[in-house]
DRENDO-1510 file (C-alpha; in Angstrom, 1 decimal, always signed):
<recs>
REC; n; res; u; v; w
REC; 1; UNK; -5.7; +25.0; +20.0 .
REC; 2; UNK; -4.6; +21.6; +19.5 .
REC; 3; UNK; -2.2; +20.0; +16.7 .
REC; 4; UNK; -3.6; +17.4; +15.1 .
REC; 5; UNK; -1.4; +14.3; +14.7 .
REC; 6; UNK; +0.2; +13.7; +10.9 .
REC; 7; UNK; -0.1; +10.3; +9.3 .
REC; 8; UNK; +3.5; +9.3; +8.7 .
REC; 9; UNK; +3.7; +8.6; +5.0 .
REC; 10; UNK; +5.9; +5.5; +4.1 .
REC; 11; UNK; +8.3; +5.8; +1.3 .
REC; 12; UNK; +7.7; +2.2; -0.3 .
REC; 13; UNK; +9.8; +0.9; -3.2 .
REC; 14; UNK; +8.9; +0.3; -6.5 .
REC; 15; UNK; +8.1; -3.3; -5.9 .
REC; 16; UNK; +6.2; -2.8; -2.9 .
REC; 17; UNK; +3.8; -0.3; -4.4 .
REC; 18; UNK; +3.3; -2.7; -7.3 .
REC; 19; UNK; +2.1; -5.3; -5.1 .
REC; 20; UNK; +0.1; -2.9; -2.8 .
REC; 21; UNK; -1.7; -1.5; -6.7 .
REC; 22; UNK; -2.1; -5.5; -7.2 .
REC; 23; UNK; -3.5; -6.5; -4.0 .
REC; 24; UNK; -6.0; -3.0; -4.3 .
REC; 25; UNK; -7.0; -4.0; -7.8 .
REC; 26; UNK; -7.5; -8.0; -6.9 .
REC; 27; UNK; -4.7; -9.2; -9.4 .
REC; 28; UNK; -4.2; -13.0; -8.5 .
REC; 29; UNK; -1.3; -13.7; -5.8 .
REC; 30; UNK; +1.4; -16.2; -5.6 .
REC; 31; UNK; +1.3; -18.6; -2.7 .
REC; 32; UNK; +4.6; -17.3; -1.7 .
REC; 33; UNK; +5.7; -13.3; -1.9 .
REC; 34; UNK; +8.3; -12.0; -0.2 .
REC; 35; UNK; +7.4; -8.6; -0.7 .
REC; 36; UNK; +4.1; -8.9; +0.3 .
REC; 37; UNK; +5.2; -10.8; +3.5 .
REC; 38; UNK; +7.1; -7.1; +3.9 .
REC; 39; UNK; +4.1; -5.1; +3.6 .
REC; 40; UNK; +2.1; -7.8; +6.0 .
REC; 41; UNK; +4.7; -6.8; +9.1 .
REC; 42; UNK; +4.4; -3.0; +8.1 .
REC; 43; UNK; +0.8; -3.5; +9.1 .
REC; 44; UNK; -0.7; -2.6; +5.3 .
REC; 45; UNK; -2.3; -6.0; +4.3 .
REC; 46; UNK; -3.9; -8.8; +6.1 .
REC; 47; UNK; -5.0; -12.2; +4.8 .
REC; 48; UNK; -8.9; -12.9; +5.0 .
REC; 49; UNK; -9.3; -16.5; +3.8 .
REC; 50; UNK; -7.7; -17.0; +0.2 .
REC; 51; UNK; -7.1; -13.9; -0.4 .
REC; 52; UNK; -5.4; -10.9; +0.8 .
REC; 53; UNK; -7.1; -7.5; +1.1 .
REC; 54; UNK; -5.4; -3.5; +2.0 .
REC; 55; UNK; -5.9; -2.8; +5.8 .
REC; 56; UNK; -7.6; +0.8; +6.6 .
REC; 57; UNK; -4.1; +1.9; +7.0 .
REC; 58; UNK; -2.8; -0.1; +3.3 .
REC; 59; UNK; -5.6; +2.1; +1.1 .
REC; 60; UNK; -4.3; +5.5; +3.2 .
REC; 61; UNK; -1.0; +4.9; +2.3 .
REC; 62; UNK; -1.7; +4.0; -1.4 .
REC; 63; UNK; -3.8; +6.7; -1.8 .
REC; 64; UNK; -1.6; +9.4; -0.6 .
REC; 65; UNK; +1.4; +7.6; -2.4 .
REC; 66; UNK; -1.1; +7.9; -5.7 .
REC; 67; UNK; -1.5; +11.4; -5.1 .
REC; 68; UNK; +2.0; +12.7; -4.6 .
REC; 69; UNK; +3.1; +10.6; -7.9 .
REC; 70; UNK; -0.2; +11.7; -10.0 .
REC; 71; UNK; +0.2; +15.4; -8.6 .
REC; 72; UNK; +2.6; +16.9; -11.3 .
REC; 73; UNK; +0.5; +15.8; -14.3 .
REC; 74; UNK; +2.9; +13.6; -15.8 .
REC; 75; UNK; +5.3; +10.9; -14.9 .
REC; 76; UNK; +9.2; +10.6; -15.2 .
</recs>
C-alpha cells in the first residue's frame, strides 16, 4: 500500500481570501495590491497580460477553503 500525499491547506486571512474570490470571479484589479503581490509569492495567482488569473494550485485552495467555510450550513 502506499500513502498518498495530502495537499497542505493554507490558512489565508480574511483579506487574502477576498482577493483570491475577486481574482476567481474577474472583479477589476488595482494596478497596485499588496495582498495580491502576497498570494503571487505563495504561488496561487500569476499575471497573464492585463489581468491576473488563479493558478491550478489558487482554485484548489479556494475551493477547499469554500468548502470548509460553506460545510456547517451557516456562517458566524
Amino acid at each position: 500500500m502506499t500513502e498518498k500525499k495530502k495537499l497542505k491547506l493554507l490558512h489565508l486571512s480574511q483579506p487574502q481570501r477576498a482577493t483570491l474570490e475577486g481574482l476567481a470571479n474577474r472583479r477589476p484589479q488595482l494596478p497596485t495590491d499588496p495582498i495580491r503581490d502576497e498570494l503571487v509569492t505563495l504561488g496561487l495567482v500569476a499575471q497573464q497580460g492585463a489581468k491576473w488569473a488563479l493558478t491550478p494550485q489558487g482554485k484548489k485552495v479556494l475551493a477547499a477553503n469554500s468548502n470548509r467555510r460553506n460545510a456547517g450550513g451557516f456562517s458566524v
